[in-house]
KOLKOLVO-880421 format. One record per residue (C-alpha): residue number from 1; x, y, z; residue in one letter. Coordinates in steps of 0.25 Angstrom, whole numbers, plus 5000, padded with zeros to 4 digits. Example, Ala and Ser with C-alpha at 12.3 -4.5 7.8 and 13.67 -1.06 7.14 Angstrom:
<recs>
+-----+------+-------+------+---------+
! num ! east ! north !   up ! residuo !
+-----+------+-------+------+---------+
!   1 ! 5049 !  4982 ! 5031 !       a !
!   2 ! 5055 !  4996 ! 5029 !       s !
+-----+------+-------+------+---------+
</recs>
This chain:
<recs>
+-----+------+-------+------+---------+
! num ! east ! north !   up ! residuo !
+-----+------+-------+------+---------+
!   1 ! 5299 !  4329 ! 5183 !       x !
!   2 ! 5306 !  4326 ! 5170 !       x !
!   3 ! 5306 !  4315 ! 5160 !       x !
!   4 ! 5315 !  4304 ! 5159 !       x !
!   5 ! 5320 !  4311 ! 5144 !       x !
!   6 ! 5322 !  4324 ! 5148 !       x !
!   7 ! 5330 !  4319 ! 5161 !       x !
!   8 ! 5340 !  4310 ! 5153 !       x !
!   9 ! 5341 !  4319 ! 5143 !       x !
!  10 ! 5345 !  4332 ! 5152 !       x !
!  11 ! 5354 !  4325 ! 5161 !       x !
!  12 ! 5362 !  4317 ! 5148 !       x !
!  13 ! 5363 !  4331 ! 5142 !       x !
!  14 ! 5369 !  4338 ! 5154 !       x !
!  15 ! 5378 !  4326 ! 5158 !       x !
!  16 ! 5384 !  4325 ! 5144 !       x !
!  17 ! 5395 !  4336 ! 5145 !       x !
!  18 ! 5400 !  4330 ! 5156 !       x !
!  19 ! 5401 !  4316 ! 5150 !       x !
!  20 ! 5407 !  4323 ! 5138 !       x !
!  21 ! 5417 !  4331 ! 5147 !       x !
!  22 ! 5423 !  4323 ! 5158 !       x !
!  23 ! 5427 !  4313 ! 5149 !       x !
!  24 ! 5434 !  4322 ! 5139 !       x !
!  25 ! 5441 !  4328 ! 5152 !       x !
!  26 ! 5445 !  4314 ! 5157 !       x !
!  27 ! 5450 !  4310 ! 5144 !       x !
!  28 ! 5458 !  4322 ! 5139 !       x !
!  29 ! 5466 !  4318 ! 5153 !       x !
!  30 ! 5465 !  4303 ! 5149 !       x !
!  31 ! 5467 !  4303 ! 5135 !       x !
!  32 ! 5480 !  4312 ! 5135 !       x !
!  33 ! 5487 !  4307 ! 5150 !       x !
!  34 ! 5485 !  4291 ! 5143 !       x !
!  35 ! 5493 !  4296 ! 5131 !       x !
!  36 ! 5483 !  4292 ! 5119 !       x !
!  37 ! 5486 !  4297 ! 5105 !       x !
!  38 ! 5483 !  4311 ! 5104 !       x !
!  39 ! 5474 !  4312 ! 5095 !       x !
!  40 ! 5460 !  4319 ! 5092 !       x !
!  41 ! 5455 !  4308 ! 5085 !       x !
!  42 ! 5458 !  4298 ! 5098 !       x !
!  43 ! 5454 !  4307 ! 5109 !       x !
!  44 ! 5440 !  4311 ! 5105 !       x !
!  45 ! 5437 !  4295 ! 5100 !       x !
!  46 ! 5443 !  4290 ! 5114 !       x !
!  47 ! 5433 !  4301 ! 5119 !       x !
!  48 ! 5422 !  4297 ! 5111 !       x !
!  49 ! 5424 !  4283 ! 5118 !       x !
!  50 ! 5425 !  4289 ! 5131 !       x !
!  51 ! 5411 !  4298 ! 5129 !       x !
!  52 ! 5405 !  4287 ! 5123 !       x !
!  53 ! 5409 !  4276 ! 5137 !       x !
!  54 ! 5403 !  4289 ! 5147 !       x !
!  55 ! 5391 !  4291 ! 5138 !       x !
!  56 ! 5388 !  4277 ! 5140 !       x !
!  57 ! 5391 !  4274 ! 5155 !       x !
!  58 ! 5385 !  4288 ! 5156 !       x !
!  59 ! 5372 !  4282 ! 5148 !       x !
!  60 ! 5374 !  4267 ! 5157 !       x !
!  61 ! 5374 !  4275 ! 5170 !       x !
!  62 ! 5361 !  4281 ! 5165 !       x !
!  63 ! 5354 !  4268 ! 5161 !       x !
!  64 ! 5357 !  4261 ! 5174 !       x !
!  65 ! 5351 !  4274 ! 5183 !       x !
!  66 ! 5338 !  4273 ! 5174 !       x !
!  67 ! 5338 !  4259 ! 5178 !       x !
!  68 ! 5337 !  4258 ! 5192 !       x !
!  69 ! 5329 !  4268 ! 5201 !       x !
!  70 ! 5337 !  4268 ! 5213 !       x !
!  71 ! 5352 !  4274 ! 5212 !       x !
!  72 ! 5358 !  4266 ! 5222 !       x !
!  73 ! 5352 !  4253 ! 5213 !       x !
!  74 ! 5359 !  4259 ! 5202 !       x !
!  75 ! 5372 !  4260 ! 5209 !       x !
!  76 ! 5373 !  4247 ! 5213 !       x !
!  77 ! 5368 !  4238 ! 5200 !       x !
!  78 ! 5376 !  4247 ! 5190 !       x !
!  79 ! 5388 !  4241 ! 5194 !       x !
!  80 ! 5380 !  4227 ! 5193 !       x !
!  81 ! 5378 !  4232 ! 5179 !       x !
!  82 ! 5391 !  4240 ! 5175 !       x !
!  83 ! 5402 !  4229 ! 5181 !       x !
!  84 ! 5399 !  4219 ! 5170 !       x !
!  85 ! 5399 !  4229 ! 5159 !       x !
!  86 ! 5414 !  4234 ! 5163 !       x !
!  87 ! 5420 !  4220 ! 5165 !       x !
!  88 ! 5415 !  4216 ! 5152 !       x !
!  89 ! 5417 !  4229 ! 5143 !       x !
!  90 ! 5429 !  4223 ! 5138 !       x !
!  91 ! 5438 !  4233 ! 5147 !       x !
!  92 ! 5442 !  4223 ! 5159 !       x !
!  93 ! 5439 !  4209 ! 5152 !       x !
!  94 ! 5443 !  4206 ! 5139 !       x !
!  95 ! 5434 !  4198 ! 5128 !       x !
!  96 ! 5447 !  4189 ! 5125 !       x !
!  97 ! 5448 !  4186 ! 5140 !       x !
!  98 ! 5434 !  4184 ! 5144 !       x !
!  99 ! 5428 !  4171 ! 5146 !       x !
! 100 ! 5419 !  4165 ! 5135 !       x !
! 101 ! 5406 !  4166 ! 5144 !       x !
! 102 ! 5407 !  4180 ! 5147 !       x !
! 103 ! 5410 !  4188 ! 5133 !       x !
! 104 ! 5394 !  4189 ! 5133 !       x !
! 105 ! 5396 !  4200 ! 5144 !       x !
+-----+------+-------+------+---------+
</recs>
């Protein structure tokens, strides 16, 4: 019925006030209950960090569903695809530590 342009386009227009808003709420809470630096400056460039990770994982989600045809394909290779990318992010394994033959990862 509709093209492939039109369709991505509409549905990454009408999810963006939601991937704007809901972070914003979460952080407010966050940012504040943590005890960072009160500071414009901090909040909105901790924020900007924050859209830009949900933009991205937003934009990922996208890219593997475009991938497969099935959902239920989907469902079960992403995390195939997702596990090595959060284990070697730099979050839970540390350059320094890591062994030799796997800083290519």
């Amino acid at each position: 019925m509709y093209g492939v342009v039109p369709y991505f386009m509409s549905k990454v227009i009408m999810e963006m006030p939601g991937m704007i808003i809901a972070p914003l709420l979460m952080l407010v809470v966050l940012y504040f209950g943590i005890g960072f630096e009160n500071s414009a400056a901090n909040f909105f460039s901790f924020y900007a960090g924050i859209l830009c990770i949900v933009l991205s994982a937003t934009a990922f989600g996208y890219f593997l569903s475009s991938i497969f045809e099935n959902a239920e394909i989907a469902t079960q290779v992403s995390p195939i695809i997702m596990m090595p990318l959060i284990l070697f992010g730099g979050l839970f394994a540390n350059t320094d530590t890591m062994p030799s033959w796997l800083l290519w990862i």
